[in-house]
N, CA, C and O atoms as a DFTB+ gen file, in Angstrom:
272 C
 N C O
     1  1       3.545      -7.137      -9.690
     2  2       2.325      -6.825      -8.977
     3  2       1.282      -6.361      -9.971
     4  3       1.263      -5.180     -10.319
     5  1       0.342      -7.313     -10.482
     6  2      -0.572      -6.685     -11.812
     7  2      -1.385      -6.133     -10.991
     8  3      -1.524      -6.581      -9.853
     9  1      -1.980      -5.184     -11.387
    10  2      -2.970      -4.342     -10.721
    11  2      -3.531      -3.073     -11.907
    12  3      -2.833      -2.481     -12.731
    13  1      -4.952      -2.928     -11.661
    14  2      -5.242      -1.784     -12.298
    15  2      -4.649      -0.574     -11.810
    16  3      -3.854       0.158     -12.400
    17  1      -5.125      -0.456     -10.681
    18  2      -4.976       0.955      -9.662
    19  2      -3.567       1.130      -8.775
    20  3      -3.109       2.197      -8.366
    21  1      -3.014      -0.189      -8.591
    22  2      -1.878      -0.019      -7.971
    23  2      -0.673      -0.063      -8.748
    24  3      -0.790      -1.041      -9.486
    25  1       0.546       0.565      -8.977
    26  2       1.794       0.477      -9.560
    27  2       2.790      -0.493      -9.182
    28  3       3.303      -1.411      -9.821
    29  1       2.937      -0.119      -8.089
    30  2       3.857      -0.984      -7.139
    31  2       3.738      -0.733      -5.818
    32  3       3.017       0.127      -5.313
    33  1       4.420      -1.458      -5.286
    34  2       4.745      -0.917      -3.646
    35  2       5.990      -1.473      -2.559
    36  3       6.717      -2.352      -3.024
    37  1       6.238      -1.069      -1.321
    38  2       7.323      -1.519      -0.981
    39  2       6.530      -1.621       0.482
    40  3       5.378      -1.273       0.740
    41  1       7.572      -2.237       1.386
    42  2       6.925      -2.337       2.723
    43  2       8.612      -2.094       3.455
    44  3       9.721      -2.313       2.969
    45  1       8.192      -1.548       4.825
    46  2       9.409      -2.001       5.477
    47  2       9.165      -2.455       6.848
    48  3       8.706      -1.798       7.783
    49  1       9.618      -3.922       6.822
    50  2       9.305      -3.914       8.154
    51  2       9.628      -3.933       9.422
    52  3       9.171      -4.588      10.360
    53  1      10.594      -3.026       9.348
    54  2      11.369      -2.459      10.964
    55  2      10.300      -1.442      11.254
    56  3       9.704      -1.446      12.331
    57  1      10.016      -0.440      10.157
    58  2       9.199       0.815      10.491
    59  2       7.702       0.605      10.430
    60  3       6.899       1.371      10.963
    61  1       7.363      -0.529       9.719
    62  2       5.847      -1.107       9.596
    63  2       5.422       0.250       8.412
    64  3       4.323       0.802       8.367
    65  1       6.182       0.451       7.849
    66  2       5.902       1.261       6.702
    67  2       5.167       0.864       5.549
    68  3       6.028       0.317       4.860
    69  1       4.180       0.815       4.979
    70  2       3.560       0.004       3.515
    71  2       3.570       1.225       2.283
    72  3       2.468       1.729       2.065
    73  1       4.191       1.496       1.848
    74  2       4.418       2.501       0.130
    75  2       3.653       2.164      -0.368
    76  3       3.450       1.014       0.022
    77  1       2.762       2.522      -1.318
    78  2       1.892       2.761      -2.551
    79  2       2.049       4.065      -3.779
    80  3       1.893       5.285      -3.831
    81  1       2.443       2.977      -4.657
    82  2       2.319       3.733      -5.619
    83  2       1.521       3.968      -6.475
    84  3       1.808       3.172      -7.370
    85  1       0.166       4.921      -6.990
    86  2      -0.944       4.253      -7.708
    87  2      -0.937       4.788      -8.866
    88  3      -0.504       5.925      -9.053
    89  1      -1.399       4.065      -9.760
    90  2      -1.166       4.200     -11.493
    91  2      -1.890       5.521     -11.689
    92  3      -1.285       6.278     -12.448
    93  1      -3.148       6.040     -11.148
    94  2      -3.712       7.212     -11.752
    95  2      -3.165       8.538     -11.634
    96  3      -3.200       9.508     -12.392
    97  1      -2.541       8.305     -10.260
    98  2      -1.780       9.613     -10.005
    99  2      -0.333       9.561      -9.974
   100  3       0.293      10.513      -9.509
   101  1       0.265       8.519     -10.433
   102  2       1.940       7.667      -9.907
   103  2       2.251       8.470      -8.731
   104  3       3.425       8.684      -8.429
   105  1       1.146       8.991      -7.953
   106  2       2.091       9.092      -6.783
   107  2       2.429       8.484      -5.699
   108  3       1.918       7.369      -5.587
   109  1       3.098       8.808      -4.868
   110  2       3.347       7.556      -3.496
   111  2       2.651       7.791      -2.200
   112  3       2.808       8.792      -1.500
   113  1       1.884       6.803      -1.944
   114  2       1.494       6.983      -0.024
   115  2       1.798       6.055       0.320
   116  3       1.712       4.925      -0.162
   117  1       2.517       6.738       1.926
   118  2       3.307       6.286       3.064
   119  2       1.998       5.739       3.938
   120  3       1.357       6.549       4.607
   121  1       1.645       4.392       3.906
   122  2       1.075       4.363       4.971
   123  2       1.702       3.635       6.331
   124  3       2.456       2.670       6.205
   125  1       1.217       4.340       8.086
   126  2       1.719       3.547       9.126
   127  2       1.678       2.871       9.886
   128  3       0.506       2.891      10.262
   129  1       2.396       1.958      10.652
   130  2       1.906       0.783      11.095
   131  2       0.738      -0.208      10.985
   132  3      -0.198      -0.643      11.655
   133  1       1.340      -0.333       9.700
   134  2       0.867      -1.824       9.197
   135  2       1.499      -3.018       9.511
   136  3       2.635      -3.236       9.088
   137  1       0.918      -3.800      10.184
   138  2       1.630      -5.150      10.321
   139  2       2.057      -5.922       9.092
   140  3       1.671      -5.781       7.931
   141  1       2.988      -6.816       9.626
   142  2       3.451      -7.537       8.459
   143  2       2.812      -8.556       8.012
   144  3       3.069      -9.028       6.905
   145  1       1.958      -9.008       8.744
   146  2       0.355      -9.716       8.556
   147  2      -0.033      -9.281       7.236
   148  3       0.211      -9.851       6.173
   149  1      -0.646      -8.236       7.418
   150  2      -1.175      -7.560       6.199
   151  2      -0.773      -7.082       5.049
   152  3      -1.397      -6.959       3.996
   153  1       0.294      -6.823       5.311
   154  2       1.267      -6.706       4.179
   155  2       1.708      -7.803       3.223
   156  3       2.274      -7.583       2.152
   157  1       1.281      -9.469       3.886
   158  2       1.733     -10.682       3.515
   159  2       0.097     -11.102       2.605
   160  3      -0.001     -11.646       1.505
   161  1      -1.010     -10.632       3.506
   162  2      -2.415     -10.863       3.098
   163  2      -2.372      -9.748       1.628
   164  3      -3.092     -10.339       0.823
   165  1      -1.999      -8.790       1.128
   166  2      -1.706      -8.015       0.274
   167  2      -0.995      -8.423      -0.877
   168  3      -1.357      -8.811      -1.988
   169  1      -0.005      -8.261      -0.394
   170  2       0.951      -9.648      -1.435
   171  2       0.233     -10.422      -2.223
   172  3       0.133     -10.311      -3.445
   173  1      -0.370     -11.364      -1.404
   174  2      -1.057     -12.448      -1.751
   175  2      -2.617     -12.276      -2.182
   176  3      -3.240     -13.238      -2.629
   177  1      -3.100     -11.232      -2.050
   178  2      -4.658     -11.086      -2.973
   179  2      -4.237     -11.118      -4.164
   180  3      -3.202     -10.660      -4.649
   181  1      -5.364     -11.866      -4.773
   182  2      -5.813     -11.387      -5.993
   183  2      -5.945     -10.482      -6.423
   184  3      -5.311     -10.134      -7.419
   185  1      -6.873      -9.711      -5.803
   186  2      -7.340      -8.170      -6.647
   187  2      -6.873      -7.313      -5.677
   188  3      -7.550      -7.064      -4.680
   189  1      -5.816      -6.849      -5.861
   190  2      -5.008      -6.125      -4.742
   191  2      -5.507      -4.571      -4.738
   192  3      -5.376      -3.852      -3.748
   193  1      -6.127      -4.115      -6.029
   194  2      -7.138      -2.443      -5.266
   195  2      -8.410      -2.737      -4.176
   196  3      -8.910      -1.882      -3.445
   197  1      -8.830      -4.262      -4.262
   198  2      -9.834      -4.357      -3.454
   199  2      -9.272      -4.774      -2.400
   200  3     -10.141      -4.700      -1.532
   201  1      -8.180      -5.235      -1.878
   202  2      -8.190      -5.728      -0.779
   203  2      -7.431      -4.251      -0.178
   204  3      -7.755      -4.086       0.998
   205  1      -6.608      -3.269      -0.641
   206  2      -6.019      -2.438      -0.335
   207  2      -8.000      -1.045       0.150
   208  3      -8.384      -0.268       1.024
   209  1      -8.196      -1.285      -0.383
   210  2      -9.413      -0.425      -0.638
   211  2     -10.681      -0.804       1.119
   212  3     -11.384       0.029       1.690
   213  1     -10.522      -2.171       1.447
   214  2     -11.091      -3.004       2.297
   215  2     -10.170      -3.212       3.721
   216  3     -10.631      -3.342       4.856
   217  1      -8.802      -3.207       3.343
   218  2      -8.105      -3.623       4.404
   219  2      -7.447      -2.391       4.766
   220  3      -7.635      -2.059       5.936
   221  1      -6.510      -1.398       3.863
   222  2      -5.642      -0.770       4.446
   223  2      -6.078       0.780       4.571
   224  3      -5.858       1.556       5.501
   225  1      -6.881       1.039       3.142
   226  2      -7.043       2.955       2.862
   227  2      -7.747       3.504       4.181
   228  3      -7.316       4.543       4.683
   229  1      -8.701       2.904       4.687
   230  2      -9.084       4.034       5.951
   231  2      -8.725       3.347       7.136
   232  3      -9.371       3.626       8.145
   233  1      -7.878       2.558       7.210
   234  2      -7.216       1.736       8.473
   235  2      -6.375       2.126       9.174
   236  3      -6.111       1.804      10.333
   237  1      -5.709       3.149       8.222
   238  2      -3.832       3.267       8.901
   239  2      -3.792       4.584       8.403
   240  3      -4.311       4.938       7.344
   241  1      -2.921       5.590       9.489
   242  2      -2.461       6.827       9.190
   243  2      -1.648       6.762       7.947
   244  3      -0.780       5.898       7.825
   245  1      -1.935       7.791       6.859
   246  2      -0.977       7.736       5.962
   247  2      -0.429       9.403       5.691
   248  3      -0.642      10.375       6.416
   249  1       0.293       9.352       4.474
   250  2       1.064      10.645       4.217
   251  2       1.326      10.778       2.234
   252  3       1.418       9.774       1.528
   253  1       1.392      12.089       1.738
   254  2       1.575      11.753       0.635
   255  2       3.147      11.931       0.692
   256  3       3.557      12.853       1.397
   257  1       4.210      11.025      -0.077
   258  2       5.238      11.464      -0.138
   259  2       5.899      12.361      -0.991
   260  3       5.892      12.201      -2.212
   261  1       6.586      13.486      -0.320
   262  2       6.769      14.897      -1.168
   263  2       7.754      14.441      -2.483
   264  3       7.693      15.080      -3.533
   265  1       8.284      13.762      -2.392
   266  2       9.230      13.490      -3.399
   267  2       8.879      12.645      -4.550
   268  3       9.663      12.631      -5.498
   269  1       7.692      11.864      -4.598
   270  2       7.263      11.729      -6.321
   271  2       6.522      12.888      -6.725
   272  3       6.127      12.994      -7.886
């Protein structure tokens, strides 16, 4: 996943869970119910801080996760 701003990420999709991990802070956000739509449109951008930045950051309840 090349990305400036993003590290990696995971999705799950029983829970519609989308993980982010971002390079400036390596830490992780839980974001919820995200479809798997979007998660597939994500995947597949190009510039995945802009489409994350456009599609998901003020879209979906998120959480920081305590454990990174």
């Amino acid at each position: 996943m090349p990305s400036t701003s993003i590290r990696k990420c995971e999705y799950d999709p029983e829970r519609e869970v989308l993980s982010v991990w971002f390079v400036a802070s390596g830490k992780r956000y839980d974001y919820e119910g995200v479809p798997a739509e979007v998660y597939a449109a994500f995947r597949a951008a190009f510039a995945k801080g802009r489409f994350f930045n456009e599609h998901i950051r003020e879209r979906f309840r998120y959480h920081l996760n305590p454990e990174e």
